[in-house]
N, C-alpha and C positions, 0 to 999 in steps of 0.2 A: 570480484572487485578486490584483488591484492594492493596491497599496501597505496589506496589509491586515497587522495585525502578529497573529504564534501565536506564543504560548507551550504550552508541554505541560499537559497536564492532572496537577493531584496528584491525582483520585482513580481513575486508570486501575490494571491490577493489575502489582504488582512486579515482574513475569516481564516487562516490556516494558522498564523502567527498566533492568533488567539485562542487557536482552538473550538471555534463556531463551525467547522465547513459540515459536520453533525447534525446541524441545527436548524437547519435548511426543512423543508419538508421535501422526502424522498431523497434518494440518493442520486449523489454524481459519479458516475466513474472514476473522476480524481478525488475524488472525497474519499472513497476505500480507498485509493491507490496509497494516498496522502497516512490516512489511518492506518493500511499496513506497515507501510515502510517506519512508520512512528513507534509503532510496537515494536518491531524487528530492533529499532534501534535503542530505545529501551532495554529489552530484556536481552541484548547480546550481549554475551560474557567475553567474547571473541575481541580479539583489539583491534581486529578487519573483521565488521560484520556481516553475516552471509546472510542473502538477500533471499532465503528460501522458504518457503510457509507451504503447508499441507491444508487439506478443511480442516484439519483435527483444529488446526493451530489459529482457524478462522473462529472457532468456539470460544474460545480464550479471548481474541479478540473483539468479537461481539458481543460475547456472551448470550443474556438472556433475549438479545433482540431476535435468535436467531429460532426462537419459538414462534416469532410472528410469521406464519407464510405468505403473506405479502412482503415482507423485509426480506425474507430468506431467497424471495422468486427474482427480487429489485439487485441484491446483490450477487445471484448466480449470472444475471443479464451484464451485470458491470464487469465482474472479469472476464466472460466473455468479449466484452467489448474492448478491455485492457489486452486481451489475447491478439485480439483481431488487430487492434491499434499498433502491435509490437512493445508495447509495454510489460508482457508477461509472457513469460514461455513456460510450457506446460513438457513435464514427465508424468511419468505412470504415477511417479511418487509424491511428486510435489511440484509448486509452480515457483520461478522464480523471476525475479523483480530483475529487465533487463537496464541497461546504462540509459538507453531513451526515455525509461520509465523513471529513472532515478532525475533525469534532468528535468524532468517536472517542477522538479520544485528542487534541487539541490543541482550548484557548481561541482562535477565531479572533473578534480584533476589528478593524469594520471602521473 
């Protein structure tokens, strides 16, 4: 994603603005999708930030939920599914967050 500017999407749904799509019972596929790229963009130090997470970095972002293995089974299904969808491409090392996935919820122009 070089020097490419995102803004959020207005017609995504208001549980994401709010920060509820969590809150839901059970997980959505775009509800991690939503929660990583949320962290990523948080914590990049980077002034184009790179759209790449390991599991390591899925710890961080789940944190304690990822003791529950019902939660930990729901969200190895969801990236899978993000995988499948094209919204995540997978290396050895790490997975990362493709432009389709981004447009989930954010206008990227390049």
């Amino acid at each position: 994603m070089n020097s490419q500017m995102m803004t959020i999407r207005n017609d995504i749904a208001i549980k994401y603005y709010l920060d509820l799509h969590n809150e839901e019972d059970g997980l959505s596929d775009k509800s991690v999708l939503f929660t990583i790229i949320s962290y990523l963009l948080k914590t990049s130090k980077a002034k184009t930030p790179v759209f790449k997470f390991s599991s390591k970095t899925l710890k961080y972002i789940f944190g304690e939920r990822l003791t529950d293995e019902t939660f930990k089974a729901d969200l190895v299904k969801s990236i899978k599914a993000l995988v499948s969808a094209g919204d995540l491409t997978t290396d050895p090392d790490a997975f990362t967050i493709t432009k389709s996935g981004l447009a989930n919820f954010y206008l990227v122009n390049d």
